[in-house]
CHARMM internal coordinates of N, CA and C (Angstrom, degrees):
IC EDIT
DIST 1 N 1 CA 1.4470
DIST 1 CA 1 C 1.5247
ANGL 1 N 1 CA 1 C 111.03
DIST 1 C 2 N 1.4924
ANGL 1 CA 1 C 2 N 121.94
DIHE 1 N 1 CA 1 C 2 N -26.37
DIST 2 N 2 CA 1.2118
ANGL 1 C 2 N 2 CA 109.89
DIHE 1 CA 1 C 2 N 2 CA 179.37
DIST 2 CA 2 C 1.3141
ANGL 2 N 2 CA 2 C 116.86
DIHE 1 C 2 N 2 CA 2 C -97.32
DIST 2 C 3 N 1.5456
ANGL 2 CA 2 C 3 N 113.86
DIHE 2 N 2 CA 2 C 3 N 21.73
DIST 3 N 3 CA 1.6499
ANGL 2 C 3 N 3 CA 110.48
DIHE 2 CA 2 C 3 N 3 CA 157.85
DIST 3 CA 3 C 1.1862
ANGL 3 N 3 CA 3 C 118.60
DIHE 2 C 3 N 3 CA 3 C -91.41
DIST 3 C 4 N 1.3626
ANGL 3 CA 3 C 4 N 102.47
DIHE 3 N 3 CA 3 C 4 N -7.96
DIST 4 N 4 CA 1.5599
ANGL 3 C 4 N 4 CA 106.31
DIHE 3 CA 3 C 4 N 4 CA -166.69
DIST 4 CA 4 C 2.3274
ANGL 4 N 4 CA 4 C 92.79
DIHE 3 C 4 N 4 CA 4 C -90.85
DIST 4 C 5 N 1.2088
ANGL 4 CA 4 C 5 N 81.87
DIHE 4 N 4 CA 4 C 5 N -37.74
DIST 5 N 5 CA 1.7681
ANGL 4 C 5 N 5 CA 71.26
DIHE 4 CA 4 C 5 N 5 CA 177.94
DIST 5 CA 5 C 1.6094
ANGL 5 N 5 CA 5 C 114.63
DIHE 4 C 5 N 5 CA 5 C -66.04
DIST 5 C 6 N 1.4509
ANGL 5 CA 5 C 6 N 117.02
DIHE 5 N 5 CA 5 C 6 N -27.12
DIST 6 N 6 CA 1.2511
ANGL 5 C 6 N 6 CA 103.60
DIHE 5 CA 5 C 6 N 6 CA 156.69
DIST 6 CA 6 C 1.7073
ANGL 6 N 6 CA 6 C 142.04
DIHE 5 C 6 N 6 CA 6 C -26.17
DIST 6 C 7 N 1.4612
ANGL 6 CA 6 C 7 N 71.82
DIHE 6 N 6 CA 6 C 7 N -65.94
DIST 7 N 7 CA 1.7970
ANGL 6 C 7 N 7 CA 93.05
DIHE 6 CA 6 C 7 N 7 CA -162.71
DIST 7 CA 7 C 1.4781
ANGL 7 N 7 CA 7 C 90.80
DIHE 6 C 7 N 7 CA 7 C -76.72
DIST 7 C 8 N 1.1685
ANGL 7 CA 7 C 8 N 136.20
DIHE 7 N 7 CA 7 C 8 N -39.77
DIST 8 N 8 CA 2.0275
ANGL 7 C 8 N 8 CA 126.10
DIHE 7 CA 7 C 8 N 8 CA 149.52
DIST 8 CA 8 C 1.0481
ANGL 8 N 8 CA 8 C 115.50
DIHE 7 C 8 N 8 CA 8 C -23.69
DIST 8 C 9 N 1.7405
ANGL 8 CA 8 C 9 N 100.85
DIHE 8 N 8 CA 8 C 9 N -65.79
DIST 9 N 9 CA 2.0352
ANGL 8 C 9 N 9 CA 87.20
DIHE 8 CA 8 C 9 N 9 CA 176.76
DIST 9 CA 9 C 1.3106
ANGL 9 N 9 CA 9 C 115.88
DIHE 8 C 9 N 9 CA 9 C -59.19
DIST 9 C 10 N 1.5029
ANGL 9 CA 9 C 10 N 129.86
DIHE 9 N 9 CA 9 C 10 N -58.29
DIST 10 N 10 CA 1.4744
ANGL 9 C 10 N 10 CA 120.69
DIHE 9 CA 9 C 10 N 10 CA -164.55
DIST 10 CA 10 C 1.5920
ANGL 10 N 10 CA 10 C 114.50
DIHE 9 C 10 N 10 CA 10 C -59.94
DIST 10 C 11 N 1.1115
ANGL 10 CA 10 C 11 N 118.62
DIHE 10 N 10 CA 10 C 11 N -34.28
DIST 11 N 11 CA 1.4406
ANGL 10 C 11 N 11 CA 142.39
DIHE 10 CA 10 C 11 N 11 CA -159.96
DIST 11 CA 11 C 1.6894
ANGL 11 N 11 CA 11 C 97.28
DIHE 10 C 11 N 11 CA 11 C -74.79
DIST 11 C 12 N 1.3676
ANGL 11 CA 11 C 12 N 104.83
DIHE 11 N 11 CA 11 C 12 N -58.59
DIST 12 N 12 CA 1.6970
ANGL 11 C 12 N 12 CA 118.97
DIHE 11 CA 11 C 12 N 12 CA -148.93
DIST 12 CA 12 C 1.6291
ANGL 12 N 12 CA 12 C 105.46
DIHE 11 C 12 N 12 CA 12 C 64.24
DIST 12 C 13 N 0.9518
ANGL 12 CA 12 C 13 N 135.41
DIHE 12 N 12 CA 12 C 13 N -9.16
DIST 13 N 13 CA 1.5119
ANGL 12 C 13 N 13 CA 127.18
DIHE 12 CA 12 C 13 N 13 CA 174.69
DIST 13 CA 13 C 1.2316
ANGL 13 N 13 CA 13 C 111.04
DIHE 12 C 13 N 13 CA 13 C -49.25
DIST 13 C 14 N 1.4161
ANGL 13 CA 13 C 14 N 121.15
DIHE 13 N 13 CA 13 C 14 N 129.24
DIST 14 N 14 CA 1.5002
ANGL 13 C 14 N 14 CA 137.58
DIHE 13 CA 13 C 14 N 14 CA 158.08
DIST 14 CA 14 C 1.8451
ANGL 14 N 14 CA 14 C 105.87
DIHE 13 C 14 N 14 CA 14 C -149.99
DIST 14 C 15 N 1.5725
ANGL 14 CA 14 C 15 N 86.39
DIHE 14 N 14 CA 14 C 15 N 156.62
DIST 15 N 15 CA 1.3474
ANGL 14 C 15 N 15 CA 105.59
DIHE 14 CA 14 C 15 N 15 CA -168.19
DIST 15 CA 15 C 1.3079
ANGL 15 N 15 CA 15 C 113.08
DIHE 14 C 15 N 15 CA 15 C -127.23
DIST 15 C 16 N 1.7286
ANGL 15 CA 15 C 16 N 120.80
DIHE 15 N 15 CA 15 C 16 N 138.53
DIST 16 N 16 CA 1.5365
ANGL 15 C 16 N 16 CA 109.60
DIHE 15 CA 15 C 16 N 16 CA -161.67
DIST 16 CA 16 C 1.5276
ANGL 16 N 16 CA 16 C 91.56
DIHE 15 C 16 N 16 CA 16 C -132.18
DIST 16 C 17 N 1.1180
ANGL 16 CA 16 C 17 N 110.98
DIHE 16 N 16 CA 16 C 17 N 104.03
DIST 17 N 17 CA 1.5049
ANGL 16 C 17 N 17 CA 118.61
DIHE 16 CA 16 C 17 N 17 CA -154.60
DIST 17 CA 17 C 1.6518
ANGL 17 N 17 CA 17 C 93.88
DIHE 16 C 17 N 17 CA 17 C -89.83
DIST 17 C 18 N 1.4264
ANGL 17 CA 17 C 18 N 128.57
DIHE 17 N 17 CA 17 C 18 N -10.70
DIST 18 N 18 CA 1.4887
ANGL 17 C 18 N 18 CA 118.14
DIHE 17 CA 17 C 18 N 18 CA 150.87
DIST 18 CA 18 C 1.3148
ANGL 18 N 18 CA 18 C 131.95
DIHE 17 C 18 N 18 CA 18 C -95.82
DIST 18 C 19 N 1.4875
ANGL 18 CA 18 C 19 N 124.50
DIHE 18 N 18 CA 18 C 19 N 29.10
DIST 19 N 19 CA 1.2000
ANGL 18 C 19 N 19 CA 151.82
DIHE 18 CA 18 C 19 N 19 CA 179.81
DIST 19 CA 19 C 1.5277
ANGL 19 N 19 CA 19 C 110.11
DIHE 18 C 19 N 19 CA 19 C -146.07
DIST 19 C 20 N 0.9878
ANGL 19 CA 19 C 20 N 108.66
DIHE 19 N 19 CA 19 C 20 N 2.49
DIST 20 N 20 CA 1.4994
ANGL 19 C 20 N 20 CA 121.40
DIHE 19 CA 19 C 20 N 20 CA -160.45
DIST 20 CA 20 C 1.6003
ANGL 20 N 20 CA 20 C 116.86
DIHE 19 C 20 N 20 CA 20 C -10.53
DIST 20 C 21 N 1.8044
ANGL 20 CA 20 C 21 N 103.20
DIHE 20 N 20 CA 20 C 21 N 74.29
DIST 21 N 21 CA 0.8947
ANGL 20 C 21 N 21 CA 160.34
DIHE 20 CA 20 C 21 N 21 CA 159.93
DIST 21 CA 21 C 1.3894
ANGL 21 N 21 CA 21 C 135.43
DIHE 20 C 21 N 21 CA 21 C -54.86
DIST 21 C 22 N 1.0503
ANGL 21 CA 21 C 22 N 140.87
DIHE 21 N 21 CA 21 C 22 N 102.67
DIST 22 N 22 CA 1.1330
ANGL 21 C 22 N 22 CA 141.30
DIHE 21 CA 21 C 22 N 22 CA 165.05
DIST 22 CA 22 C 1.7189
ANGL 22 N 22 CA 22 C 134.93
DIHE 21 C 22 N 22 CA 22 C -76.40
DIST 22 C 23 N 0.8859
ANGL 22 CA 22 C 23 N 124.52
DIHE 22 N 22 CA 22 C 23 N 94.72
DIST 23 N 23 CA 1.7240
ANGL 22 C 23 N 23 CA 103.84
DIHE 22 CA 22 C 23 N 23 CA 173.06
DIST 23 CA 23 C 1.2957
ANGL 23 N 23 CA 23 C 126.86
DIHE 22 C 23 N 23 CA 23 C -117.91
DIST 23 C 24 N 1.5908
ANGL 23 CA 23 C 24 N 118.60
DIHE 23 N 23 CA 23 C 24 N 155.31
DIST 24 N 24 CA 1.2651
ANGL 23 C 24 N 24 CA 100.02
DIHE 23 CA 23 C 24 N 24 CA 178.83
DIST 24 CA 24 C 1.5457
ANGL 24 N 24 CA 24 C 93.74
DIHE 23 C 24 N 24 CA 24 C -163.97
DIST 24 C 25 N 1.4061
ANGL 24 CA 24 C 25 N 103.16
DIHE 24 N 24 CA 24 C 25 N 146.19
DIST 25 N 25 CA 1.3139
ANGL 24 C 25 N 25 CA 113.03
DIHE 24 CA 24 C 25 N 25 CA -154.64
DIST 25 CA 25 C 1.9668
ANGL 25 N 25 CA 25 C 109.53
DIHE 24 C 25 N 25 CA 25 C -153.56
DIST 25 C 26 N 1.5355
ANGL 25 CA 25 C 26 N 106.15
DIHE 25 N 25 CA 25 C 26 N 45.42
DIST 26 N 26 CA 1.1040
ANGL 25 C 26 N 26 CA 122.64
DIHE 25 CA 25 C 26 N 26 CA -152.98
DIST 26 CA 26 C 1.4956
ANGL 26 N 26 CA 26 C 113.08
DIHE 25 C 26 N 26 CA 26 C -56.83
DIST 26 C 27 N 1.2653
ANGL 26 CA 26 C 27 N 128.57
DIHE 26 N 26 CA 26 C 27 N 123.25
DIST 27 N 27 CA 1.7821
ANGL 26 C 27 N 27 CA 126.43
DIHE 26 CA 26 C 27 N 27 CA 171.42
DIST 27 CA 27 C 1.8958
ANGL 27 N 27 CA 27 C 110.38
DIHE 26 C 27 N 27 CA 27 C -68.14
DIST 27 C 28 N 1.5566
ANGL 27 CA 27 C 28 N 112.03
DIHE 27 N 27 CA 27 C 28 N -8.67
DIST 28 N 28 CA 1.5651
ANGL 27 C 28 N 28 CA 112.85
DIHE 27 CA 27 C 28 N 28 CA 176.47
DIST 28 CA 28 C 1.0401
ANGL 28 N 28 CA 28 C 110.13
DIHE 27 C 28 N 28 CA 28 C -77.11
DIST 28 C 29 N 1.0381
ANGL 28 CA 28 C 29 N 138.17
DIHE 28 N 28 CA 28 C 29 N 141.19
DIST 29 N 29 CA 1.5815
ANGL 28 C 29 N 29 CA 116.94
DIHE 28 CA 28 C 29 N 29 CA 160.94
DIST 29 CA 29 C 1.8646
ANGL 29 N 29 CA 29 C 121.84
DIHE 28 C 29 N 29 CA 29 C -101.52
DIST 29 C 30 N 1.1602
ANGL 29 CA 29 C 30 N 151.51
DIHE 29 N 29 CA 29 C 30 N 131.30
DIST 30 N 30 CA 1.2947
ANGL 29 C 30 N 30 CA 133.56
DIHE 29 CA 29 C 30 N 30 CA -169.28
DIST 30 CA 30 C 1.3533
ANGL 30 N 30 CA 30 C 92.88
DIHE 29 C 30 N 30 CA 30 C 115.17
DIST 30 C 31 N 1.4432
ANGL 30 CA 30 C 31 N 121.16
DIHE 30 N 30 CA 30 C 31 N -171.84
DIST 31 N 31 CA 1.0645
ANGL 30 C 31 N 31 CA 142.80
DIHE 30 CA 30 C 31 N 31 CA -171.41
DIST 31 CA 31 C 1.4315
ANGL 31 N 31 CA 31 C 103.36
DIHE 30 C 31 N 31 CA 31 C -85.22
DIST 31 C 32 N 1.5329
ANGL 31 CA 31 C 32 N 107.03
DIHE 31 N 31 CA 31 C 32 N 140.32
DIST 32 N 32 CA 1.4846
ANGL 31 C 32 N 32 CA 136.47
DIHE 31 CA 31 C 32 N 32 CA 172.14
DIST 32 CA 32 C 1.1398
ANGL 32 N 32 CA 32 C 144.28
DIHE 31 C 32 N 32 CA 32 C 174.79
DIST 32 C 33 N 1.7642
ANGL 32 CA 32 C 33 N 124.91
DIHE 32 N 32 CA 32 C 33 N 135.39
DIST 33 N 33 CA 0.9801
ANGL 32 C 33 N 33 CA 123.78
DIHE 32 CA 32 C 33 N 33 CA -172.63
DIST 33 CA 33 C 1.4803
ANGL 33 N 33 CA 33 C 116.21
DIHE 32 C 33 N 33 CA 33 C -103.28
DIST 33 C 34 N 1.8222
ANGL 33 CA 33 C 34 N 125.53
DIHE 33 N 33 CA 33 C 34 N 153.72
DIST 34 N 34 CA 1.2976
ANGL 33 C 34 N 34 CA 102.02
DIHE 33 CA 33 C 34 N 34 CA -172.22
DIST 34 CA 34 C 1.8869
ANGL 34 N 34 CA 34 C 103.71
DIHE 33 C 34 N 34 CA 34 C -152.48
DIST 34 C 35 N 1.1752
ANGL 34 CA 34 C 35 N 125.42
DIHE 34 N 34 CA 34 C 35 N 153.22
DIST 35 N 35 CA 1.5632
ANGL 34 C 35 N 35 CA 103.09
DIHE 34 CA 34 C 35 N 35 CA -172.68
DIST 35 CA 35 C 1.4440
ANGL 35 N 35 CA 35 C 102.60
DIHE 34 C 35 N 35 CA 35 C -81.70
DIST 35 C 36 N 1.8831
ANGL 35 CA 35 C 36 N 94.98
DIHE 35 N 35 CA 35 C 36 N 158.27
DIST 36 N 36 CA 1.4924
ANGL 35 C 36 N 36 CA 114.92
DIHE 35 CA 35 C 36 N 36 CA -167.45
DIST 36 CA 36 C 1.5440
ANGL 36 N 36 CA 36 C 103.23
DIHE 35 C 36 N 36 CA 36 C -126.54
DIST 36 C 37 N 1.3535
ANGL 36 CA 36 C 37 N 119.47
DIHE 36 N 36 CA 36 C 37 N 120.71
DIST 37 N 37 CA 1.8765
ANGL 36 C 37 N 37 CA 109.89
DIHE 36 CA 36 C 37 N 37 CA -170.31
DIST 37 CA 37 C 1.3747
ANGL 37 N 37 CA 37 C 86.97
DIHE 36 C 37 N 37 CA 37 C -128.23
DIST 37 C 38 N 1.5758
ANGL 37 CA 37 C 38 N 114.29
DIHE 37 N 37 CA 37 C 38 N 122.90
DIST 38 N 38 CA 1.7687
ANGL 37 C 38 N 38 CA 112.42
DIHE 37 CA 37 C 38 N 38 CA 143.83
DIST 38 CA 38 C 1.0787
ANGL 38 N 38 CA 38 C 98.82
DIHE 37 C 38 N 38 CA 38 C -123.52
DIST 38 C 39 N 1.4764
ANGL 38 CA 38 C 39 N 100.65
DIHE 38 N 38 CA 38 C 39 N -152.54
DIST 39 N 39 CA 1.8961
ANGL 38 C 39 N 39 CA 107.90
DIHE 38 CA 38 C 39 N 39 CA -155.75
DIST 39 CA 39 C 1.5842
ANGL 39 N 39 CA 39 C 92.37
DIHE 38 C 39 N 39 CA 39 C -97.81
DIST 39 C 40 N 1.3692
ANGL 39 CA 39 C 40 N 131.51
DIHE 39 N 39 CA 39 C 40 N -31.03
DIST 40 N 40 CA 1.4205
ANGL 39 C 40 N 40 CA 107.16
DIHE 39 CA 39 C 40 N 40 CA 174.09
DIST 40 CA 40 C 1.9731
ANGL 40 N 40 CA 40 C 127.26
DIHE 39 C 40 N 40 CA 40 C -88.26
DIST 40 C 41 N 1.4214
ANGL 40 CA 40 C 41 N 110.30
DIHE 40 N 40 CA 40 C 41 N 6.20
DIST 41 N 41 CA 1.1966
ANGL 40 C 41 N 41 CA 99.76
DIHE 40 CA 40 C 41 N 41 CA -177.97
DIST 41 CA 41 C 2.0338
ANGL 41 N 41 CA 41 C 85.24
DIHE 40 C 41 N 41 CA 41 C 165.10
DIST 41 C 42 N 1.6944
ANGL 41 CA 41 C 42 N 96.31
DIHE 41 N 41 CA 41 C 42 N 157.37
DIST 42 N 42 CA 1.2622
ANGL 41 C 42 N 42 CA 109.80
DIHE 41 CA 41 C 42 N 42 CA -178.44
DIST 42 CA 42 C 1.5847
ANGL 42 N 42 CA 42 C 126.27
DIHE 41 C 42 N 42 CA 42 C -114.71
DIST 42 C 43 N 0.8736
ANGL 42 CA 42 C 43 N 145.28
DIHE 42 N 42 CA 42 C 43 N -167.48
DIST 43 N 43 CA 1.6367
ANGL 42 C 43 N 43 CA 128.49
DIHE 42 CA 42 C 43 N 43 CA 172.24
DIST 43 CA 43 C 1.6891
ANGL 43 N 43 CA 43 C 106.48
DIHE 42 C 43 N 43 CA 43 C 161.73
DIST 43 C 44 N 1.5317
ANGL 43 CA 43 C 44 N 122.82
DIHE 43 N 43 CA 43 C 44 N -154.36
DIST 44 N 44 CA 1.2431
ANGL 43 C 44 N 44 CA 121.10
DIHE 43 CA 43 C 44 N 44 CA -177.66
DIST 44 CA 44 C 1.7509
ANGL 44 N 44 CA 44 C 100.52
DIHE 43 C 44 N 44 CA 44 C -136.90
DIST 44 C 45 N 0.8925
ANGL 44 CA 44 C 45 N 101.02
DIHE 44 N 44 CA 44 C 45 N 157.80
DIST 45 N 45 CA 1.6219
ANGL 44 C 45 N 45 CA 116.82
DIHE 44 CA 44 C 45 N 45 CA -177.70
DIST 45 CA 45 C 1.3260
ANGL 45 N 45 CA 45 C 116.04
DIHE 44 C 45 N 45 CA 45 C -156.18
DIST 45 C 46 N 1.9749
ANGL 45 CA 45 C 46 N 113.62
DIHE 45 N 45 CA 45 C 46 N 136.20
DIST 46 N 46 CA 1.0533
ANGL 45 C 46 N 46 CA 101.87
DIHE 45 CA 45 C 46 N 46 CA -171.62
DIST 46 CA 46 C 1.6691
ANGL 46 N 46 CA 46 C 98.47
DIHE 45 C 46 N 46 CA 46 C 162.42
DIST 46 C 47 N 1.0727
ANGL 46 CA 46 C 47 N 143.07
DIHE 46 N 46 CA 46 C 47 N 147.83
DIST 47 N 47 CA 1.3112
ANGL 46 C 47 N 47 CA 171.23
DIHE 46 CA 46 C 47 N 47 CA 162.88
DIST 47 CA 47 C 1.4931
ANGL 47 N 47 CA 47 C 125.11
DIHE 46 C 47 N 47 CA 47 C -23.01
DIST 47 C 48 N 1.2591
ANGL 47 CA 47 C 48 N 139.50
DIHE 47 N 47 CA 47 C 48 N 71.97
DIST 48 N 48 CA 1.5173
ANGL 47 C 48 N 48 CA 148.32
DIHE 47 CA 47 C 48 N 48 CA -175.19
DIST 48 CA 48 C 1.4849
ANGL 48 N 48 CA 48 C 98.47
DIHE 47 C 48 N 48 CA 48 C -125.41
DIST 48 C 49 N 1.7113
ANGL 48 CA 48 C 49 N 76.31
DIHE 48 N 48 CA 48 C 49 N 121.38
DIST 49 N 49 CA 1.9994
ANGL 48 C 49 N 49 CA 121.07
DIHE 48 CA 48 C 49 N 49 CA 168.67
DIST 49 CA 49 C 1.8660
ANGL 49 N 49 CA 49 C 75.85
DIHE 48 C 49 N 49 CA 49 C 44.11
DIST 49 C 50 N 1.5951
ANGL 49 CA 49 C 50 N 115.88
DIHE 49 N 49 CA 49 C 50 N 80.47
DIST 50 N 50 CA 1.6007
ANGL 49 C 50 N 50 CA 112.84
DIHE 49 CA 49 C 50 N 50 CA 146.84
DIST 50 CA 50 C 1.8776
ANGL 50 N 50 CA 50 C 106.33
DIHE 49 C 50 N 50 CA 50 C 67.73
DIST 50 C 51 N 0.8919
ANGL 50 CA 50 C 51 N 117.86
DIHE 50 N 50 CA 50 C 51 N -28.78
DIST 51 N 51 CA 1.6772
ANGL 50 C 51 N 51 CA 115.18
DIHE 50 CA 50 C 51 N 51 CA 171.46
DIST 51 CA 51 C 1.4868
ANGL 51 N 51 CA 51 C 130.09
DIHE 50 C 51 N 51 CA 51 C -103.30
DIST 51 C 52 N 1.0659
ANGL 51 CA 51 C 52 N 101.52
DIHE 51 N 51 CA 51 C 52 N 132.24
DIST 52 N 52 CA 1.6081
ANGL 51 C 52 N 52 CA 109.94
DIHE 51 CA 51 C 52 N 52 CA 179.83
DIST 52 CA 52 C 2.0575
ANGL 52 N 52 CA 52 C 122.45
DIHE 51 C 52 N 52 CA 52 C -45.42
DIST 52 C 53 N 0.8610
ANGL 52 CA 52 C 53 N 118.78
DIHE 52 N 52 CA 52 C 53 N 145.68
DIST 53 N 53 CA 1.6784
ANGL 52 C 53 N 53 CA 113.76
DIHE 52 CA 52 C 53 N 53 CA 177.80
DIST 53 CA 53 C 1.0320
ANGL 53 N 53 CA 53 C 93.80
DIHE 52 C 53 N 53 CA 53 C -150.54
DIST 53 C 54 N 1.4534
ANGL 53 CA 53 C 54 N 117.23
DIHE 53 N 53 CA 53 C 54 N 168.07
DIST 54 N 54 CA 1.4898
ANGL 53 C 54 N 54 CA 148.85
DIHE 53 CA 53 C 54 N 54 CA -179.54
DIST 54 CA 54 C 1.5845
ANGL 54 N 54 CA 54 C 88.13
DIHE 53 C 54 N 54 CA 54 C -145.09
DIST 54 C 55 N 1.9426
ANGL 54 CA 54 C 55 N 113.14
DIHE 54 N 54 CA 54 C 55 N 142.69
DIST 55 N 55 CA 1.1573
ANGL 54 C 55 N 55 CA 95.09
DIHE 54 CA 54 C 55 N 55 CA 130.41
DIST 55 CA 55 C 1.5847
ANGL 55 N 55 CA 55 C 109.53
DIHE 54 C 55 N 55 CA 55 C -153.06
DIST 55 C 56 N 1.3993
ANGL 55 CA 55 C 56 N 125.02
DIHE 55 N 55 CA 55 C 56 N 128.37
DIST 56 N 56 CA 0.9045
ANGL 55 C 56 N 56 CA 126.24
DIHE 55 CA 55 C 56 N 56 CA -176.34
DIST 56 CA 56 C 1.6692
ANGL 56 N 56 CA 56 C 136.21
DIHE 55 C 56 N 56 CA 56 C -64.74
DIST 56 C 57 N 1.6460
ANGL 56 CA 56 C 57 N 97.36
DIHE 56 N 56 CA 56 C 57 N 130.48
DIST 57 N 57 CA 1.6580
ANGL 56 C 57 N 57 CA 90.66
DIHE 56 CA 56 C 57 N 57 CA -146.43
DIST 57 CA 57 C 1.8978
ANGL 57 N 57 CA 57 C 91.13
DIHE 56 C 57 N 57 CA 57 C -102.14
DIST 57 C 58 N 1.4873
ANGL 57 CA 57 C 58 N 125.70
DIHE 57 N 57 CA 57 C 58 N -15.23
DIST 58 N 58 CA 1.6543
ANGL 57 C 58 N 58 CA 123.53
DIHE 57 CA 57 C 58 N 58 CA 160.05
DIST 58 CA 58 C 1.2277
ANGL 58 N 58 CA 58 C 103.11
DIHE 57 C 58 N 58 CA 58 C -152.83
DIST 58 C 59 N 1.2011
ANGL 58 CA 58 C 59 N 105.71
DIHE 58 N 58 CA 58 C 59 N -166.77
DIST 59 N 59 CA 1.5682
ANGL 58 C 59 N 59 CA 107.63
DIHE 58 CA 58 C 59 N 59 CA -173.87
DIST 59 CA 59 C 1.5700
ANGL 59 N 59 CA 59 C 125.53
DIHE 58 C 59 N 59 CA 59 C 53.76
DIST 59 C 60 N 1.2297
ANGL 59 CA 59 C 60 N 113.59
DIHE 59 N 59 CA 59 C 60 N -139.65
DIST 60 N 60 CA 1.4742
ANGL 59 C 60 N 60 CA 124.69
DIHE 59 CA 59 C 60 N 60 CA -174.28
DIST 60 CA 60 C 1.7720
ANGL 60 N 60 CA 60 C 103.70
DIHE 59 C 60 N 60 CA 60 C -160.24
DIST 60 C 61 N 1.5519
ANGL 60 CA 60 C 61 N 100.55
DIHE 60 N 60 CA 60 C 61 N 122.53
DIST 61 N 61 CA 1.4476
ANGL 60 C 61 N 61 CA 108.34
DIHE 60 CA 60 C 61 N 61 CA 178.27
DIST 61 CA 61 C 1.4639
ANGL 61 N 61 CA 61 C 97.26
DIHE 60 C 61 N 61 CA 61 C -124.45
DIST 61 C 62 N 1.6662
ANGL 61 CA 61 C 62 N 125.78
DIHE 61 N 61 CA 61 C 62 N 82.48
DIST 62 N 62 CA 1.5506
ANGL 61 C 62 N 62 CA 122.21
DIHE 61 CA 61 C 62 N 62 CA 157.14
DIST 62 CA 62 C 1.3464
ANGL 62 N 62 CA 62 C 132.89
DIHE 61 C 62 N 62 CA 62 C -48.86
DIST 62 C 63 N 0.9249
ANGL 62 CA 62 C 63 N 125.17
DIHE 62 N 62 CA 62 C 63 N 107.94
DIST 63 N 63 CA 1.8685
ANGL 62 C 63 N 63 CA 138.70
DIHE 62 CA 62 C 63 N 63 CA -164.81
DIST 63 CA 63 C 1.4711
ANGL 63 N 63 CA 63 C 118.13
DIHE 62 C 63 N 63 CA 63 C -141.26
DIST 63 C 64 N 1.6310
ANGL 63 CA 63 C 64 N 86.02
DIHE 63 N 63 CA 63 C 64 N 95.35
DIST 64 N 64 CA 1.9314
ANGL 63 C 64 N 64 CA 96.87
DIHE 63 CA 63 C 64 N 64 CA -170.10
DIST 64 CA 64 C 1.5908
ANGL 64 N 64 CA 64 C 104.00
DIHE 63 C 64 N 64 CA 64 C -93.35
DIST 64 C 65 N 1.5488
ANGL 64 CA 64 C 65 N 109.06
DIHE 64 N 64 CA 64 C 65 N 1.74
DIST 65 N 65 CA 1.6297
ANGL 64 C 65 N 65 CA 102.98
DIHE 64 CA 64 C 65 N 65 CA 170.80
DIST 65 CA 65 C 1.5366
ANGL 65 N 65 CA 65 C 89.12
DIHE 64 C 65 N 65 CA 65 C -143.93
DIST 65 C 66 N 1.4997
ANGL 65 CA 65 C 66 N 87.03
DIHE 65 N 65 CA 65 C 66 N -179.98
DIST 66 N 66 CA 1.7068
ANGL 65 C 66 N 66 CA 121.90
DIHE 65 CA 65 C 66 N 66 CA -174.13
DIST 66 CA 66 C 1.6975
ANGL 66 N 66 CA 66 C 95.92
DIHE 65 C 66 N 66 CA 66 C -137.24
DIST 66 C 67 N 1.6749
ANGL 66 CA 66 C 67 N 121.21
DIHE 66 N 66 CA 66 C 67 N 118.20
DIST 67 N 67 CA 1.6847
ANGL 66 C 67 N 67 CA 96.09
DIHE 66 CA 66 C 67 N 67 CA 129.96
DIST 67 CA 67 C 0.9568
ANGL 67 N 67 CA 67 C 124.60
DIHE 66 C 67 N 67 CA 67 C -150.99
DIST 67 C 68 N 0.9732
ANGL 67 CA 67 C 68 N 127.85
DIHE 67 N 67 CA 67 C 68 N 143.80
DIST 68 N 68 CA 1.8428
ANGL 67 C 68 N 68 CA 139.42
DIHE 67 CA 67 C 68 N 68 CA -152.31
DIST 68 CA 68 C 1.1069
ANGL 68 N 68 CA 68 C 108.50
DIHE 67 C 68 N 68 CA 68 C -124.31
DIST 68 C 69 N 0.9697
ANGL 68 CA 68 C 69 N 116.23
DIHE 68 N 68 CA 68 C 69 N 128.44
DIST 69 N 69 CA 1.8818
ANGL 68 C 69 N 69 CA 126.94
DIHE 68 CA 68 C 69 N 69 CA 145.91
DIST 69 CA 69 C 1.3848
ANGL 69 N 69 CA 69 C 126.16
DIHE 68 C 69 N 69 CA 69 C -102.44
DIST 69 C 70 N 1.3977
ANGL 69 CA 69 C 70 N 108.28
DIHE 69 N 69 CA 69 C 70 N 136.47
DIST 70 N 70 CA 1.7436
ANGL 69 C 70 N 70 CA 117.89
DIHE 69 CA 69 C 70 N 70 CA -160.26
DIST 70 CA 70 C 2.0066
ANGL 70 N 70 CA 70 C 94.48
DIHE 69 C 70 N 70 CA 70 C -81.18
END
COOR INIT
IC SEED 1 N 1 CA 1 C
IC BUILD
């Protein structure tokens, strides 16, 4: 469990699966990708050329927003 708070801190990624919500609020700065686990499906998330991405690698991650801070 405390690798996963890692990659929280570096990442800032969290997911609000009753807002189905995105956030991300990364301490890296530049480009990066990083793993993303909820309860319906897993994938990577993370920062290309200045914009936020998700991409889902099984399951299903529903995400009707994005919000980021640089």
């Amino acid at each position: 469990m405390s690798s996963y708070g890692l990659l929280q801190g570096l990442s800032g990624a969290r997911y609000d699966a009753v807002e189905k919500t995105l956030y991300l609020n990364p301490s890296l700065k530049g480009d990066f990708r990083c793993f993303l686990s909820t309860a319906t499906g897993y994938g990577t998330v993370g920062m290309r050329r200045g914009r936020p991405f998700l991409e889902v690698k099984a399951g299903t991650i529903e995400v009707k927003e994005t919000q980021f801070r640089a």
